[in-house]
C-alpha positions as semicolon CSV with decimal commas, in nm:
position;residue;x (nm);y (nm);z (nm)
1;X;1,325;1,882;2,453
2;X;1,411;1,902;2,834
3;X;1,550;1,601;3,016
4;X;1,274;1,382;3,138
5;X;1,018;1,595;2,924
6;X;0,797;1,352;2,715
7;X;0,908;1,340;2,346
8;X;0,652;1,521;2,075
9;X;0,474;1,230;1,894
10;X;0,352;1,273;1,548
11;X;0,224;0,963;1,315
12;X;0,229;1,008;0,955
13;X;0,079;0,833;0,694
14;X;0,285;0,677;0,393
15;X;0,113;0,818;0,081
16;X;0,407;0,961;-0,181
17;X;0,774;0,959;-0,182
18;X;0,855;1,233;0,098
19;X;0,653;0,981;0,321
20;X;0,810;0,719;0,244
21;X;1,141;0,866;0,292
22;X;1,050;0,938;0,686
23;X;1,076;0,465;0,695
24;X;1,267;0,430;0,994
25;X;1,589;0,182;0,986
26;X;1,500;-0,162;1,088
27;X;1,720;-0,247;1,421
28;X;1,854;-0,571;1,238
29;X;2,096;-0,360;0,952
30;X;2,012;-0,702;0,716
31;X;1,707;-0,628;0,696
32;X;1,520;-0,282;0,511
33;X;1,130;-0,177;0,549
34;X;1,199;-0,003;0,229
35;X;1,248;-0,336;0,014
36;X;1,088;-0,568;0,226
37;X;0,781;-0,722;0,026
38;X;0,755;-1,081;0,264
39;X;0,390;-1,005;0,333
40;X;0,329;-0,919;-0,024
41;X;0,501;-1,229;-0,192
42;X;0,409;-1,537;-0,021
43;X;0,642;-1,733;-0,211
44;X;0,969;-1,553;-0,313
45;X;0,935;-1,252;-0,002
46;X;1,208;-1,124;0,167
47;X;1,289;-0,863;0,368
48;X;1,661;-0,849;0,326
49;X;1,828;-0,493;0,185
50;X;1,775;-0,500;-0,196
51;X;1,909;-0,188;-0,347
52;X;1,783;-0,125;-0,661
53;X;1,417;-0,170;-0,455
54;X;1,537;0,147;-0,250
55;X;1,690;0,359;-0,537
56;X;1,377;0,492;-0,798
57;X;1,320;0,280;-1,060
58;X;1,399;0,401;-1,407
59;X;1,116;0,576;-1,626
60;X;0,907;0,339;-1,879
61;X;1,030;0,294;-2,192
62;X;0,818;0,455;-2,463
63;X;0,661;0,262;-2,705
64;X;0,840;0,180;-3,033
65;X;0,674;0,357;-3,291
66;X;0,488;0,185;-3,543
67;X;0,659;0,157;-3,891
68;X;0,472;0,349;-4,151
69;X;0,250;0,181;-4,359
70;X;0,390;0,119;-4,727
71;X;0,185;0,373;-4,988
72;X;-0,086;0,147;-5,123
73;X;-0,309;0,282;-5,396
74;X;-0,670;0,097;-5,253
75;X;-0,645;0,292;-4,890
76;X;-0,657;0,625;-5,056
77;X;-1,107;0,595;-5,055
78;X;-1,078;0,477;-4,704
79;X;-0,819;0,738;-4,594
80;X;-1,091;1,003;-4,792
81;X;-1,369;0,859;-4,549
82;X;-1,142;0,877;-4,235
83;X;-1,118;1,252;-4,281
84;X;-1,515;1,262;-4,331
85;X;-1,642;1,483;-4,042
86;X;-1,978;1,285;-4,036
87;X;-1,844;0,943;-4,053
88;X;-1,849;0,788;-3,678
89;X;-1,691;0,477;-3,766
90;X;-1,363;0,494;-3,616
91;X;-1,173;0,699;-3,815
92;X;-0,954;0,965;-3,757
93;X;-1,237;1,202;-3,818
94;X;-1,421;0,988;-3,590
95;X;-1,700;1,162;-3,299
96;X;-1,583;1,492;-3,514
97;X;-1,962;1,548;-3,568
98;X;-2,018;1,945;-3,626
99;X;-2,364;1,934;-3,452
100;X;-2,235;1,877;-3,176
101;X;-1,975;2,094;-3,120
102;X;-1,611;2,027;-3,081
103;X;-1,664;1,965;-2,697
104;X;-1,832;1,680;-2,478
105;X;-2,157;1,802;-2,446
106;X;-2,121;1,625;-2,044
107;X;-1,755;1,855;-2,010
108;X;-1,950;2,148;-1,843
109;X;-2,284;2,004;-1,699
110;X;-2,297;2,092;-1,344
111;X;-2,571;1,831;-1,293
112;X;-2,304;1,565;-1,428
113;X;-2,152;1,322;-1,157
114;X;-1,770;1,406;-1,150
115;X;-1,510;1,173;-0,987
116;X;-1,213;1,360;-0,820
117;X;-0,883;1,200;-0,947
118;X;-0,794;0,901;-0,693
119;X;-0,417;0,956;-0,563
120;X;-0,129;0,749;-0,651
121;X;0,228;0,728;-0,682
122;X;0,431;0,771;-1,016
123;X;0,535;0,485;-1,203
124;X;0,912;0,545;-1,151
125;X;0,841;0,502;-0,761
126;X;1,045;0,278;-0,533
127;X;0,872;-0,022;-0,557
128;X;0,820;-0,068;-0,206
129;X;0,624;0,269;-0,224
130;X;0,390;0,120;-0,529
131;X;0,339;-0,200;-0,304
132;X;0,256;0,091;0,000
133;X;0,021;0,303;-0,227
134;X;-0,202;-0,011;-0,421
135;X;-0,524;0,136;-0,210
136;X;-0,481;0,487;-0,176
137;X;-0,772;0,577;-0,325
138;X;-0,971;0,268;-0,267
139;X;-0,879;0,174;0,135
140;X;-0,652;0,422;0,217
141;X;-0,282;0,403;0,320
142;X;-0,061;0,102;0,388
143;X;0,185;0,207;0,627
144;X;0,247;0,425;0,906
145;X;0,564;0,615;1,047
146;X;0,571;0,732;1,410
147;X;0,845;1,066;1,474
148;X;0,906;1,133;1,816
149;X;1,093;1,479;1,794
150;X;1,063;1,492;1,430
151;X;1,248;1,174;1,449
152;X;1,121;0,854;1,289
153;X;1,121;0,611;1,539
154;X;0,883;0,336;1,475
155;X;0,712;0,184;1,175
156;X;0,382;0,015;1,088
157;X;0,256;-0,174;0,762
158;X;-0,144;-0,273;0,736
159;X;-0,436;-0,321;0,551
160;X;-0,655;-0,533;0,393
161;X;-0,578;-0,903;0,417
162;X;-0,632;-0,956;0,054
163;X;-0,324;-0,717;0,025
164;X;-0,078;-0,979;0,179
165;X;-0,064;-1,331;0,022
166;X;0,174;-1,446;0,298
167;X;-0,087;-1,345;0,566
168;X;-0,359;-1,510;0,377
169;X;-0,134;-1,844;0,349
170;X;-0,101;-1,839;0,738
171;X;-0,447;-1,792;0,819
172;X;-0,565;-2,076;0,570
173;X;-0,370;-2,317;0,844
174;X;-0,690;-2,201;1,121
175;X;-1,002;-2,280;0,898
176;X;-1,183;-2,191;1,263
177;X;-1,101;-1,831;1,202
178;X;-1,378;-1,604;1,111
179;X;-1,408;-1,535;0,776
180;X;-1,703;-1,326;0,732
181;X;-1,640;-1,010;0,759
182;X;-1,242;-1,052;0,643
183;X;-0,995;-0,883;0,890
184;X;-0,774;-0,593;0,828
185;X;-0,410;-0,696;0,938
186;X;-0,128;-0,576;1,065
187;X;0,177;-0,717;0,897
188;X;0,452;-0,552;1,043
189;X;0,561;-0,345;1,365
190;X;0,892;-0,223;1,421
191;X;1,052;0,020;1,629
192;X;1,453;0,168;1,577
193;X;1,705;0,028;1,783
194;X;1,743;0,376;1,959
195;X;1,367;0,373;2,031
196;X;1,252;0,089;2,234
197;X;1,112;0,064;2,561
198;X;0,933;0,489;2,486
199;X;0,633;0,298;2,420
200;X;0,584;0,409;2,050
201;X;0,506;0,066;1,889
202;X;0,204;0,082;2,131
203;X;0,106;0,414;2,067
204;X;0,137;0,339;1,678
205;X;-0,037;0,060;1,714
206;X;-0,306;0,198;1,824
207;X;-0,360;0,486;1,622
208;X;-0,365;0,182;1,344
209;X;-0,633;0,002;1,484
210;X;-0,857;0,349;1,538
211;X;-0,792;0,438;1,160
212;X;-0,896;0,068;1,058
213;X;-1,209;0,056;1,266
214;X;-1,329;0,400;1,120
215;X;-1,230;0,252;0,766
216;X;-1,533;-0,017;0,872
217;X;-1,375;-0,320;0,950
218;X;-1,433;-0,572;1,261
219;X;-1,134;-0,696;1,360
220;X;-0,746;-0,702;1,285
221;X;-0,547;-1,007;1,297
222;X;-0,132;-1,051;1,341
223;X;0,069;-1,358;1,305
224;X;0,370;-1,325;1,519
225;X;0,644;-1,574;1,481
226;X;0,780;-1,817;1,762
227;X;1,115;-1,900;1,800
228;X;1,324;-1,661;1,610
229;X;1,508;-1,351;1,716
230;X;1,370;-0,994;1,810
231;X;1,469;-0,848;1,565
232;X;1,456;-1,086;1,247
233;X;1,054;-1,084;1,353
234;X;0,829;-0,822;1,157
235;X;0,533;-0,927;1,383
236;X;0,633;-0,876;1,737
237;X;0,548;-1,103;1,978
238;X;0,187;-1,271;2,145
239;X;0,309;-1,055;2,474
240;X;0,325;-0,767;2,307
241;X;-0,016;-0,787;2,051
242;X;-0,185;-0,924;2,425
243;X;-0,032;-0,553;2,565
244;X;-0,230;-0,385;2,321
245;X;-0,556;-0,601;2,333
246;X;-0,540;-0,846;2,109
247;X;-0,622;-1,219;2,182
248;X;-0,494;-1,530;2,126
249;X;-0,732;-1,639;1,857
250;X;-0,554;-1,928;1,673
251;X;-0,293;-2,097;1,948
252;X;0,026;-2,236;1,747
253;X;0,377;-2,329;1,823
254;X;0,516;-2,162;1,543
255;X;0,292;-1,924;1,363
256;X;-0,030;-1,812;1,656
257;X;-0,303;-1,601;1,509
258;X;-0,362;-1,301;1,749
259;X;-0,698;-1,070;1,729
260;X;-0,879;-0,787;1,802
261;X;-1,241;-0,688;1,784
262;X;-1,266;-0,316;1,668
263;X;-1,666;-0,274;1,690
């Protein structure tokens, strides 16, 4: 890129593990997106560095294996009936029924409904990804990661509200709120150290707020914090959400509820 030529913006969604790897370092080094789960844990949440949340997690361990049954002389009729082709009862013969075939009759009906395989993340994940992926599928993606120049640069986490306890808890202090339809909310902005001022928490921001209105909801809700320092805030500031045309809907000393009407 030239000097003064604008910087190529591209904003990727966090779905699987070569998204996740494009999270963007927070500009506080204490704290990490990548095991940050304060929005998701409204009790014990933090979003200090926690290694073994950023390294994968180790494979499930495979179920012991059953210890074999001692020989017992009265199974043998009921071990003859298991292998019974006919019998339907459970056994290991069991839906085994020659008439009709060895295949699900449904397995090659074209008129039969089929459901394409929802996406997901393994189970030996990061565990911030597994939090990041619970509605793929069902509402779509969590998070957000803004490259300027191939670059990550900035960094947002969203979604339902019933997806963040913490944001729940706050909003339970404004029973004046709305509460039918339920807001999508945006838990966390943050742009890199090296990135601020470009404008790319805006523009992410609002590529957020288009993606949420087409996924049908009304409104989106933040809850910055007053009073503590730039960069130990995951929610910005009531200048900045106002910047980017949200409201103040819940006025607070501490913990304001800021808005925006999508439809």
């Amino acid at each position: 890129m030239s000097p003064g030529e604008p910087a190529r913006i591209a904003i990727v969604d966090v779905t699987d593990e070569s998204t996740y790897a494009l999270l963007p370092p927070c500009a506080d080094p204490g704290f990490d997106h990548r095991s940050c789960d304060y929005w998701e844990d409204a009790d014990r949440g933090s979003k200090a560095i926690r290694i073994g949340w950023i390294e994968p997690g180790a494979a499930p361990a495979p179920a012991a294996p059953s210890r074999a049954a001692a020989a017992n002389p009265f199974l043998a009729d009921l071990e003859e009936r298991r292998s019974n082709p006919f019998d339907l009862g459970g056994g290991a013969g069991a839906g085994a029924n020659p008439l009709l075939g060895d295949d699900d009759p449904l397995t090659d009906n074209p008129f039969a409904p089929r459901r394409e395989p929802r996406p997901t993340v393994a189970d030996t994940a990061p565990r911030k990804l597994r939090l990041l992926a619970r509605g793929l599928g069902v509402a779509g993606c969590y998070a957000k990661v803004l490259l300027a120049d191939d670059v990550p640069a900035a960094y947002c986490q969203f979604g339902p509200l019933t997806a963040y306890p913490r944001a729940q808890r706050t909003r339970d202090l404004y029973p004046a709120l709305p509460d039918a339809p339920l807001p999508a909310v945006i838990t966390c902005i943050a742009s890199t150290a090296a990135a601020r001022g470009a404008g790319f928490a805006k523009a992410l921001v609002a590529a957020v707020c288009e993606d949420l209105e087409g996924r049908g909801f009304a409104a989106v809700e933040t809850y910055p914090e007053i009073g503590v320092r730039r960069d130990a805030t995951s929610a910005a500031t009531p200048a900045f959400w106002e910047s980017v045309g949200f409201v103040m809907a819940a006025p607070d000393e501490r913990f304001p509820v800021m808005r925006r009407e999508l439809v």
